[in-house]
Backbone as a ProteinNet text record, in pm:
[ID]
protein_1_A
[PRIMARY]
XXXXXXXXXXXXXXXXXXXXXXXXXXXXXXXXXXXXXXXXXXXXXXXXXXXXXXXXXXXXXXXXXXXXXXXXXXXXXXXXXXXXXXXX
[TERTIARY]
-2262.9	-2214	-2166.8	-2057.1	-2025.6	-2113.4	-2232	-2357.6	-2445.9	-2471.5	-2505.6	-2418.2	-2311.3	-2197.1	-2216.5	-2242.8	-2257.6	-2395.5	-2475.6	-2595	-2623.6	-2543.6	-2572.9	-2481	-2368.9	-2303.5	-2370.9	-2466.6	-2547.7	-2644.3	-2720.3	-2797.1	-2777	-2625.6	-2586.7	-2513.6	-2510.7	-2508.6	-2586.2	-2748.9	-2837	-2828.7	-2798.1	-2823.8	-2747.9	-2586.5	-2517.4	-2487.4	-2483.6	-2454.8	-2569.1	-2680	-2795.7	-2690.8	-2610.6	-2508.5	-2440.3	-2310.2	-2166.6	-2126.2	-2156.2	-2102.5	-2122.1	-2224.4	-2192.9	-2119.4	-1978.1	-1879.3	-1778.4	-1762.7	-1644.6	-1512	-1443.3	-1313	-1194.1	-1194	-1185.3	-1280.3	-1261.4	-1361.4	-1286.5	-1410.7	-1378.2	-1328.5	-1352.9	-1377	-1459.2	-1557.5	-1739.1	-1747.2	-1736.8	-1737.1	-1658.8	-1510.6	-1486.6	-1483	-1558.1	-1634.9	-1711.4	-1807.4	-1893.3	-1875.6	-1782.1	-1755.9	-1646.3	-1585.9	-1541.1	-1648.4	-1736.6	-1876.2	-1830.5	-1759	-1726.2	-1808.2	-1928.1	-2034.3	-2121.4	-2086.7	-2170.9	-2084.4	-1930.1	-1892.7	-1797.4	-1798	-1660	-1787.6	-1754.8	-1781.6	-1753.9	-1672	-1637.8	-1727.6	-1719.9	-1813.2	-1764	-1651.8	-1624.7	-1532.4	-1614.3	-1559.1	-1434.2	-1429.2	-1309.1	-1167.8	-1193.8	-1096.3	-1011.8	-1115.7	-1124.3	-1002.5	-1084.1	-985.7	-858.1	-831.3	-717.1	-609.6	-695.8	-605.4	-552.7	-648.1	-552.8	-496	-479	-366.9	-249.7	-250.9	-125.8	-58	-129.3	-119.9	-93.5	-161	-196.9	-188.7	-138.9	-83	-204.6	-279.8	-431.4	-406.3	-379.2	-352.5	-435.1	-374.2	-443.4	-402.8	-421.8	-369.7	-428.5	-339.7	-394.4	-382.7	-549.2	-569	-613.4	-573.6	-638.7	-578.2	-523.7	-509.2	-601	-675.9	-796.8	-717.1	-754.2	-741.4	-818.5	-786	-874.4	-805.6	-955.7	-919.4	-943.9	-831.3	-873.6	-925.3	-1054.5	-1152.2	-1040.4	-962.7	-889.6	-772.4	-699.9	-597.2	-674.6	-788.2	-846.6	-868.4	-916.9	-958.7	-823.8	-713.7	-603.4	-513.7	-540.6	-489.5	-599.8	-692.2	-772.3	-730.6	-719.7	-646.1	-509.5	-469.7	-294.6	-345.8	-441.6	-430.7	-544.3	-629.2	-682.2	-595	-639.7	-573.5	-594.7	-538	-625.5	-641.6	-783.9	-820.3	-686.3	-646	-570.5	-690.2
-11698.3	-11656.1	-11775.7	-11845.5	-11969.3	-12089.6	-12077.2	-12164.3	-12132.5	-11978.2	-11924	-11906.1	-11938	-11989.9	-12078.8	-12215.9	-12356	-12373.7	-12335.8	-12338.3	-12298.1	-12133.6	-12074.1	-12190.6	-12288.1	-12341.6	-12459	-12507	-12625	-12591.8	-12477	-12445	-12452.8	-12367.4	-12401.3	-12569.3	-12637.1	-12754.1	-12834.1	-12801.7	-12890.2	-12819.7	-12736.5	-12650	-12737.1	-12684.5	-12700	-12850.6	-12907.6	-13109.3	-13118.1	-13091.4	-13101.9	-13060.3	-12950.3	-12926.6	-12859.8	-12924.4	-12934.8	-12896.2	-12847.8	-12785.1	-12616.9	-12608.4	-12432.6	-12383.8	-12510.6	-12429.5	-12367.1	-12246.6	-12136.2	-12214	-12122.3	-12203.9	-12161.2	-12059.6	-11989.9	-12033.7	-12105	-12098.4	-12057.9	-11993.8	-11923.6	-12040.8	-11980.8	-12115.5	-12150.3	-12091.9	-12160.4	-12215.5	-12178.7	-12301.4	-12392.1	-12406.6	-12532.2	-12595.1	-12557.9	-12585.5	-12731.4	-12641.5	-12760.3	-12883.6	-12786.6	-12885.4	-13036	-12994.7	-13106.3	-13188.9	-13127.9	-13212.7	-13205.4	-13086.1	-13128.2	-13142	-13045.3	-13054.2	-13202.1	-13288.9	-13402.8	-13500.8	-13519.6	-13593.8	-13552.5	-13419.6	-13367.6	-13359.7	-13370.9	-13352.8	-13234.8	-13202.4	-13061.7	-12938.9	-12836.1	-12745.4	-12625.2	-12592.6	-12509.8	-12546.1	-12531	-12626.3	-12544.4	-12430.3	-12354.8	-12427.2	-12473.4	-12551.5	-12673.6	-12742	-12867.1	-12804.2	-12688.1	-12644.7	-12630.2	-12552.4	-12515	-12626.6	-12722.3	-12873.9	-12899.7	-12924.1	-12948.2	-12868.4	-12762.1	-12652.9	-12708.4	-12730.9	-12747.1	-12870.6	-12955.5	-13104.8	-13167.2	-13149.4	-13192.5	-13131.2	-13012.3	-12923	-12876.3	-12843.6	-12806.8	-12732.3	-12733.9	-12594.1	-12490.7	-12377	-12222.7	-12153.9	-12019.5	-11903.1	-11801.9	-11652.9	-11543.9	-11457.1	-11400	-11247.9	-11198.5	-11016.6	-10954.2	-10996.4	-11089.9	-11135.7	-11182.1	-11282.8	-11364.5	-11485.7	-11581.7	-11765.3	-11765.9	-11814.8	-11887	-12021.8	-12090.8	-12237.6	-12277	-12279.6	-12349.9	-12461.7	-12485.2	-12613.7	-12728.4	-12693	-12769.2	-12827.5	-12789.3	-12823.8	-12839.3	-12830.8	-12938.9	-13069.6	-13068.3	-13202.2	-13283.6	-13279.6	-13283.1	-13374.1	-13262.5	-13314.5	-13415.5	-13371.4	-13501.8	-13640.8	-13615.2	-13752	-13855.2	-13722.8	-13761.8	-13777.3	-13790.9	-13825.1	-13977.7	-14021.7	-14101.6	-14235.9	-14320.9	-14441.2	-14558.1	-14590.3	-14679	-14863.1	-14900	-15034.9	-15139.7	-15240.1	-15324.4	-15424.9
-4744.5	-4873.8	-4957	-4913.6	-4981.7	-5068.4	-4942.9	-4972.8	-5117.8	-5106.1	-5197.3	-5329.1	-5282.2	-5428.6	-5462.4	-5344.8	-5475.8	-5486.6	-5437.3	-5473.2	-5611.1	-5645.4	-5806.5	-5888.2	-5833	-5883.1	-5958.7	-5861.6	-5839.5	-5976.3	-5987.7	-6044.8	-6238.7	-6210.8	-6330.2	-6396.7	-6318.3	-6313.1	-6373.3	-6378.4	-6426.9	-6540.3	-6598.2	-6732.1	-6841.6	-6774.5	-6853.2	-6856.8	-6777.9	-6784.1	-6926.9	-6906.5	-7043.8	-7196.7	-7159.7	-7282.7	-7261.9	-7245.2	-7226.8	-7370.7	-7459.2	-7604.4	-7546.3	-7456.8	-7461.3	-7349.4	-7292.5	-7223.5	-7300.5	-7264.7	-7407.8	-7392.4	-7485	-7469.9	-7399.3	-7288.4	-7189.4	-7114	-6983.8	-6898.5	-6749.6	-6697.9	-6559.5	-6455.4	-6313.2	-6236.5	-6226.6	-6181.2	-6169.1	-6280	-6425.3	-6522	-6534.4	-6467	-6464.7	-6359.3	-6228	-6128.6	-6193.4	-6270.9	-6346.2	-6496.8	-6511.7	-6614.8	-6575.5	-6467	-6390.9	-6346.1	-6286.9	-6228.3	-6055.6	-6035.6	-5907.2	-5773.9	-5848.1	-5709.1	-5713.6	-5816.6	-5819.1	-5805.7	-5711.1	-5702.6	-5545.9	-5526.4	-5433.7	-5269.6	-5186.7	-5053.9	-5000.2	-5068.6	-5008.8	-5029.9	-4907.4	-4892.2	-4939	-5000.5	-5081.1	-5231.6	-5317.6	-5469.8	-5491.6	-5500.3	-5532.6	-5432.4	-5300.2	-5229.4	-5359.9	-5422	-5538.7	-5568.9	-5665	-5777.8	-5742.2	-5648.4	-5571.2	-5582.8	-5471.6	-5485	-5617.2	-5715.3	-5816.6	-5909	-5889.2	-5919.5	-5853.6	-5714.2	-5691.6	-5692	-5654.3	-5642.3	-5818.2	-5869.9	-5988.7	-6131.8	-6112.2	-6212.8	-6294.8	-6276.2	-6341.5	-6432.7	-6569.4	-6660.8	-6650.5	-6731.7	-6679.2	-6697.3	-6769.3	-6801	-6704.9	-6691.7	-6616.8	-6712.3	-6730.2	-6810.5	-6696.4	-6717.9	-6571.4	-6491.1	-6442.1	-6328	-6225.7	-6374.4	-6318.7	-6392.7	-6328.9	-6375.2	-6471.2	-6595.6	-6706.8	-6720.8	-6762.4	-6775.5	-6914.3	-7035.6	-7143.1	-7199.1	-7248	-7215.7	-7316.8	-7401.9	-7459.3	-7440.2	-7308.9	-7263.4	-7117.8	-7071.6	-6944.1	-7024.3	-7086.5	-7195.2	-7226.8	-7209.8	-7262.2	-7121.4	-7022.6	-6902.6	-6834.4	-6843.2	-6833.1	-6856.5	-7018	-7099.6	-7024.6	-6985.3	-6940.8	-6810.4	-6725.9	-6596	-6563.3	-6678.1	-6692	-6669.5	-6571.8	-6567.6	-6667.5	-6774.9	-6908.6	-6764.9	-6818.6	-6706.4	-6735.6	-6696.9	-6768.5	-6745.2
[MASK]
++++++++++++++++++++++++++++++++++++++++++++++++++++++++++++++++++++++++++++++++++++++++

């Protein structure tokens, strides 16, 4: 089952890397699965583990509708910023 998760993960991967303008501005996890790029950089065999980590570790922003996780693409972009190391 899992496999068949990053695999559809994988899939949408080559789509959307081609264009990264049609992630919403609410995104699920599988979309910010990919919009992190995590299957093209993480080792790990379950990406949702990723996310997890940095929810807790790392304060990952995120709202709950439903009482589902949404990830606002404008405040990932944001924390991104603030976790970027500038080179010296």
């Amino acid at each position: 089952m899992q496999n068949e998760i990053n695999n559809a993960v994988m899939d949408n991967v080559k789509v959307r890397s081609q264009r990264p303008e049609i992630f919403p501005d609410l995104m699920t996890e599988e979309e910010l699965i990919i919009f992190l790029r995590i299957p093209q950089i993480s080792n790990s065999e379950d990406y949702h583990n990723v996310i997890e980590n940095l929810k807790r570790m790392h304060g990952l922003p995120r709202i709950h509708i439903c009482g589902k996780a949404l990830y606002p693409r404008e405040a990932i972009v944001e924390w991104i910023r603030t976790k970027t190391i500038a080179a010296k």
